[in-house]
N, C-alpha and C positions, 0 to 999 in steps of 0.2 A: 472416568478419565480413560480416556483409548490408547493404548499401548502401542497403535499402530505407528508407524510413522511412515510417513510421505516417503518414496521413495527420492526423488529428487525435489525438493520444492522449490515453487515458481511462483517468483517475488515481482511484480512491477513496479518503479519505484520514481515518481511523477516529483522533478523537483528539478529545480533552474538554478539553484545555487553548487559551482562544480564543486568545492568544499567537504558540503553535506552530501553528493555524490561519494565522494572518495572516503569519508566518512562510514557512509552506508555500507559501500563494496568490502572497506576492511575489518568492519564490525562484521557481515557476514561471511567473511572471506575465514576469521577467526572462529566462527559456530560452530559445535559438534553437529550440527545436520549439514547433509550434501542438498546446496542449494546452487538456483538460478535467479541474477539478478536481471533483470531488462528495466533501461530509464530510457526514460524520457522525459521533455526538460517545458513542457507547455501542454497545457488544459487539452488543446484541440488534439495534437499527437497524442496523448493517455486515449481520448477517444475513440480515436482510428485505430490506436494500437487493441484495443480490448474491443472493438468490431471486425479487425482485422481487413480493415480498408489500407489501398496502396500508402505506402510498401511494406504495410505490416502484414500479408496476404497469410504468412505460414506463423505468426507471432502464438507464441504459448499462451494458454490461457492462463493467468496469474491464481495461484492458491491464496493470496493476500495481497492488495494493495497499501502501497504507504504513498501516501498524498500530502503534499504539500497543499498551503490555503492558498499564498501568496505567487500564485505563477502568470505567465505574461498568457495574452491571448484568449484563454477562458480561463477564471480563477478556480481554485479547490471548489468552493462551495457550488459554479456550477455541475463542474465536472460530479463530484458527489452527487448532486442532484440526478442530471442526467442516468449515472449507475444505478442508482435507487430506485430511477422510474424504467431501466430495461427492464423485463422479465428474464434476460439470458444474463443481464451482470449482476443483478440485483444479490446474487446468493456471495457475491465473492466479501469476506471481509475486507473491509476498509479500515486503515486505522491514520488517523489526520495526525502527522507529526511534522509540526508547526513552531514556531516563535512566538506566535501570538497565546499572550494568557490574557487576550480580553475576555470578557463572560460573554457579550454577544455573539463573538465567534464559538466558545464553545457551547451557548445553547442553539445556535443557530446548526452548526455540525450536527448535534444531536437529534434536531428536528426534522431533520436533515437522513436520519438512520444511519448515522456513520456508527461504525460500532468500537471504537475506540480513539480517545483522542489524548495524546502527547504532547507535552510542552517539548519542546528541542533543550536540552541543556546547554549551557553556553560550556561546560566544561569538557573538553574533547574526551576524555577516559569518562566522562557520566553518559556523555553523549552515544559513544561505542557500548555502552555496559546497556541504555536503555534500547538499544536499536536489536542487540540479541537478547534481550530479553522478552521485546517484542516480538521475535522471528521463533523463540522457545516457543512461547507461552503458545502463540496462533499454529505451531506445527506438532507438539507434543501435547496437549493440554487440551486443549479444544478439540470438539469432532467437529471437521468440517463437511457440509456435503458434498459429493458425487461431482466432478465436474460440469459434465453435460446433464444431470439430473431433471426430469420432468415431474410432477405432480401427476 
């Protein structure tokens, strides 16, 4: 287990529902780690955003991604897909926090290399308890690699 922690961590958080937005922001807003959130609300912007094509030119590179399935434009499982097949996104964790508890979706995430997947609770205090529990576990728990990291 690494003792380290992130100095600030750098959350992107791909979801079209403002709700689950506000949700996010105040489950993190409450974490004992000094984080950063950045959304965006559609498959193709998560993209741009984590290539850093116009206007995401100076965008952070995210330490964890939380991706919605269900978004307009390109849905979670391509956007997944696509991260999986970059060699520069591929290292970032993804964790799919979703609505859906179909099994196709979540073996299809998984085939997918998502490396964790989340039912959304409908209950607003389960919903905030599992979103920092998710932001815990991936920034205190987990080693994650190097940023810019090469092989």
């Amino acid at each position: 287990m690494s003792t380290e922690l992130v100095d600030v961590a750098q959350f992107l958080l791909v979801e079209d529902n403002p709700g689950d937005v506000r949700l996010t922001q105040e489950a993190l807003k409450e974490s004992k780690l000094r984080n950063h959130l950045s959304v965006v609300g559609d498959g193709e912007e998560a993209l741009a955003f984590l290539r850093r094509k116009p206007p995401y030119e100076n965008a952070p590179r995210p330490d964890v991604i939380l991706l919605d399935l269900n978004l307009p434009k390109k849905n979670g499982r391509e956007v997944l897909a696509e991260i999986k097949a970059d060699p520069d996104l591929r290292r970032i964790p993804v964790v799919v926090i979703t609505s859906s508890e179909a099994e196709q979706d979540i073996l299809m995430s998984y085939d997918l290399h998502v490396n964790c997947y989340v039912t959304k609770p409908v209950d607003l205090d389960q919903f905030i308890k599992v979103v920092r529990s998710v932001s815990e576990f991936w920034l205190t728990i987990v080693r994650l690699p190097p940023a810019e990291a090469t092989v």
